[in-house]
C-alpha positions in Angstrom: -27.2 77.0 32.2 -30.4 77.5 30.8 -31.1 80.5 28.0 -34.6 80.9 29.6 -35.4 84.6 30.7 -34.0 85.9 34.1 -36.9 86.8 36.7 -36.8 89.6 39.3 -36.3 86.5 41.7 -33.5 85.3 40.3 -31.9 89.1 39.8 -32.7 89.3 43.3 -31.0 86.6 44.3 -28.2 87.5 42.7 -28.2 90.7 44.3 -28.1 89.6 47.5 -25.6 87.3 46.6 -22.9 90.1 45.3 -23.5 91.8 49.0 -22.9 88.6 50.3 -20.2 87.4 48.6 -18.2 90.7 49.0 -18.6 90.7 53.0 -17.5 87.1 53.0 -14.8 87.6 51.2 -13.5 90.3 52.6 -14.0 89.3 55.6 -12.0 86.3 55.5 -9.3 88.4 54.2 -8.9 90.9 57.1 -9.1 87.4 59.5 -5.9 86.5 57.8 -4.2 89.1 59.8 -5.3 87.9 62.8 -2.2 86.8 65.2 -0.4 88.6 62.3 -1.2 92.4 62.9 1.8 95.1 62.8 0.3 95.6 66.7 -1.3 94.1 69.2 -4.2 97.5 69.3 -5.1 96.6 65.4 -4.7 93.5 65.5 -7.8 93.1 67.5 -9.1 95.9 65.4 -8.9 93.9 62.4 -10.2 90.8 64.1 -13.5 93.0 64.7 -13.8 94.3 61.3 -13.7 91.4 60.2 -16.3 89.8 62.3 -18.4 92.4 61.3 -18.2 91.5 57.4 -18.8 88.1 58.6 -21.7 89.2 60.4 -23.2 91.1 57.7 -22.7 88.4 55.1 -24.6 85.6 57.3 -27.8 88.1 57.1 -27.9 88.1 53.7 -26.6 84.7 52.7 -29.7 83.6 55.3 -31.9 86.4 53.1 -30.6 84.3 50.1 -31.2 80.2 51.1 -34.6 81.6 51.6 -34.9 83.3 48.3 -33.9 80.0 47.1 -36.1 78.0 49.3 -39.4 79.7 47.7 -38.3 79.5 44.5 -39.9 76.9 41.9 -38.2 73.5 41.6 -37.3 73.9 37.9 -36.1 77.0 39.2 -33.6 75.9 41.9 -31.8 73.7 39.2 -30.4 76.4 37.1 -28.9 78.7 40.0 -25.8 77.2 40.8 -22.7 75.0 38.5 -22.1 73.4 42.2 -23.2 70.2 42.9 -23.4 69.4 45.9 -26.1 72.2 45.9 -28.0 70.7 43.1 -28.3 67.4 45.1 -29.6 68.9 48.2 -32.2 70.8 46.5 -33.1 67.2 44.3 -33.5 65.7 47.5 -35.8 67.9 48.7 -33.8 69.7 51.9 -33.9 73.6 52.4 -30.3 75.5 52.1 -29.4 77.8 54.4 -26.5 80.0 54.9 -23.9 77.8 55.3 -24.5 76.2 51.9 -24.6 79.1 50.7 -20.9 79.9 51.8 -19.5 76.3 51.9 -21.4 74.5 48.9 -21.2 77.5 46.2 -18.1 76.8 43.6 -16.0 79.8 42.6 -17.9 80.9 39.5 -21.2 81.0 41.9 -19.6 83.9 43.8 -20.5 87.2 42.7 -18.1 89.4 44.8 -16.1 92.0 42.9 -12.2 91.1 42.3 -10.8 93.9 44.8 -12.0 91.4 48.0 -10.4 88.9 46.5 -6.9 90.2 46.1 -4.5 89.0 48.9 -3.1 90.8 51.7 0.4 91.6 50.4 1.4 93.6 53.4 -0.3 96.1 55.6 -0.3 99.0 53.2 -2.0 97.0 50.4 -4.6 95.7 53.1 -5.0 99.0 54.2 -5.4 100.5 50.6 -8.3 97.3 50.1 -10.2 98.0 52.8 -10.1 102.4 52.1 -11.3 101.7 48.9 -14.2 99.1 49.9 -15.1 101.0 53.2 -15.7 104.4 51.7 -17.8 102.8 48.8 -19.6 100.7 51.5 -20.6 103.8 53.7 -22.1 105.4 50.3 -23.6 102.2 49.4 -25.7 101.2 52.5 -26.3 104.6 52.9 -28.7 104.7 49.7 -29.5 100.9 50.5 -31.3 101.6 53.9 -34.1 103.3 51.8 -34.3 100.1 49.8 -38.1 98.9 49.0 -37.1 95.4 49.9 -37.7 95.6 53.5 -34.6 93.0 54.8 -32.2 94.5 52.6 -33.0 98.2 54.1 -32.9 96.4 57.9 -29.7 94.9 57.5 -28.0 98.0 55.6 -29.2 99.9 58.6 -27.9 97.6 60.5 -24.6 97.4 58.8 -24.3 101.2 58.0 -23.1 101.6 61.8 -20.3 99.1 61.9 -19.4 100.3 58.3 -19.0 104.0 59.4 -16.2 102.8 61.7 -14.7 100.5 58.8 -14.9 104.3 57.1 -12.9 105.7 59.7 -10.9 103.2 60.5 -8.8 102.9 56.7 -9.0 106.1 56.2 -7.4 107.1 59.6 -4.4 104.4 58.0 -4.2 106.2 54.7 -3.1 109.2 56.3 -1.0 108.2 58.9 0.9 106.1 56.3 0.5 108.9 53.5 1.9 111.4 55.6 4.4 109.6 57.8 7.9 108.6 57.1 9.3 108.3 53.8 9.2 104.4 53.6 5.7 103.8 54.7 4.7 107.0 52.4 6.3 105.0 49.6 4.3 101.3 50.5 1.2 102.9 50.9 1.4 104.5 47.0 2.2 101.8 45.7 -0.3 99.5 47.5 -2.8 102.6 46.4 -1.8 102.4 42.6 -1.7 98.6 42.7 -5.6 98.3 44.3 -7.0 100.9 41.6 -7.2 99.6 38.7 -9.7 97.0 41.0 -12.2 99.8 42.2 -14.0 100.4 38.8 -15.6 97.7 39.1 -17.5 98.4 42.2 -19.6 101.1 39.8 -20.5 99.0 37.1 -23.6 97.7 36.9 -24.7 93.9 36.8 -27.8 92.6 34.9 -29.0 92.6 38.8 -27.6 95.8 39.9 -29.9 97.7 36.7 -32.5 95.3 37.6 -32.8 96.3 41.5 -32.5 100.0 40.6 -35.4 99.9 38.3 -37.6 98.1 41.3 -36.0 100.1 43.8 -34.5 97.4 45.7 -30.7 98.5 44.8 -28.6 101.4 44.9 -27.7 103.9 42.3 -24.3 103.3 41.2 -23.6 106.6 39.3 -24.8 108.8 42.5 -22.3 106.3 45.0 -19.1 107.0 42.2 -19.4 110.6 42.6 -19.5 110.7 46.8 -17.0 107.9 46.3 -14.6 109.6 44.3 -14.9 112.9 46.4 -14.1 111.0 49.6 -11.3 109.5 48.4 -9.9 112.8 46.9 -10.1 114.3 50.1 -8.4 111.8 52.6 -5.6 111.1 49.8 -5.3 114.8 49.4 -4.4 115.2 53.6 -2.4 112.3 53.1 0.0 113.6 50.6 -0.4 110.9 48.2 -1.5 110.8 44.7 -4.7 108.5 42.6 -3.5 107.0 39.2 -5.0 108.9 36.4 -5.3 105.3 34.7 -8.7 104.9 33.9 -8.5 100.5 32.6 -10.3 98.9 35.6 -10.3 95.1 36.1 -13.8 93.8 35.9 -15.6 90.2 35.6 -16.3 89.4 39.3 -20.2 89.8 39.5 -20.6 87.8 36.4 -18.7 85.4 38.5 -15.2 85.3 36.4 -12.6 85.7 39.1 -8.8 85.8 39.9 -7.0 82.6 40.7 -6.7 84.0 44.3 -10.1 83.2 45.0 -9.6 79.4 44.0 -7.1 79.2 46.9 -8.9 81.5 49.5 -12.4 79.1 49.0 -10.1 75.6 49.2 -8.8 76.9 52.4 -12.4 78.1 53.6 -14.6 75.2 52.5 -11.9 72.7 53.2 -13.8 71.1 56.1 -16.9 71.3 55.3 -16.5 69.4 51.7 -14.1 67.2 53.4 -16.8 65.7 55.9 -20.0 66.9 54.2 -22.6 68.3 56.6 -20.6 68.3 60.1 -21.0 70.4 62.8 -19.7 71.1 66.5 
């Protein structure tokens, strides 16, 4: 990679790329349970949920190829390790979002680690998506008033399925919290397991400080406190306790990631690195 300055374009980019990256992601983890839900009812709920994190991440990774597109040939070359990329944009052909998803090698992604983390069973699932879903509402909350004019439309946009995301886990963390004594027992430890993976979501990237300062992004520091308050409340009703441990993974927006993600991209990009550029 080159040592030349970053531009706001390229923070940009980046930007877009964490949002991306974490809807992806998560999104293809809730699909896991699909066919496999405790019930038929959430099952499908699931299945939506995580439709709608697909849904969201194809607006922004489209938001991103064209980012890409306009940028400056010399440019282009130092984005991405990945390439297969790098050869598409030496031959001259625009990305779009589906390079974006397919073509990008793991330390591309910018998602933070807590996506990434696999299902387990339903409590830690249910802990993941709590934890993301409550930051989330916070986040595209401040987001919709974001000077980048896309970014604000599609955190409008995404604020509404989010809200039910929002209600949806933390519905779960009570009825688990404050049910019987085994599922009470599942979802603390799925709670105290996920935590030390939530930090991470409220420190700052190079292009996190770099959109707050040209009001693209989101204030981090105002989110944490409306975060933590939320999730205070709904584990207080739930009758279930937050690890005072305050060591919090970190690494995934600088794109250094757990070996889950390795496995969860083989299985997604199988097909499309397999037989490069097919469709149906």
């Amino acid at each position: 990679m080159s040592n030349q300055p970053i531009n706001v374009s390229t923070y940009q980019l980046q930007y877009t790329l964490q949002l991306a990256d974490n809807a992806l992601i998560n999104g293809h983890r809730l699909s896991e349970w699909c066919g496999h839900g405790p019930v038929l009812e959430q099952d499908i709920a699931l299945a939506n949920i995580a439709l709608d994190h697909l849904g969201q991440a194809r607006s922004l990774y489209q938001y991103a190829a064209e980012q890409v597109n306009n940028m400056p040939s010399e440019t282009e070359n130092e984005l991405f390790t990945s390439t297969a990329l790098q050869q598409k944009m030496n031959n001259g052909e625009l990305l779009d979002e589906d390079d974006m998803a397919y073509l990008r090698d793991g330390w591309d992604f910018r998602n933070v680690l807590l996506v990434e983390q696999p299902n387990t069973d339903w409590a830690y699932t249910v802990a993941r998506s709590f934890f993301l879903d409550v930051f989330n509402f916070y986040f595209f909350t401040e987001l919709k008033n974001s000077k980048d004019e896309r970014i604000a439309a599609i955190a409008e946009k995404s604020l509404k399925e989010v809200t039910y995301h929002t209600r949806w886990s933390s519905e779960w963390i009570i009825r688990l919290g404050d049910g019987t004594a085994e599922s009470k027992q599942r979802i603390q430890e799925a709670i105290n397991e996920r935590w030390m993976f939530t930090g991470e979501l409220f420190i700052p990237s190079d292009a996190d400080k770099a959109m707050l300062e040209t009001g693209v992004g989101a204030d981090l520091n105002t989110i944490k406190e409306k975060w933590k308050q939320h999730v205070i409340e709904i584990a207080n009703e739930a009758t279930l306790s937050l690890p005072e441990n305050n060591w919090m993974q970190e690494g995934g927006k600088q794109g250094t990631h757990s070996e889950h993600l390795g496995y969860l991209l083989a299985e997604m990009q199988f097909m499309q690195r397999a037989y490069p550029g097919m469709d149906w």
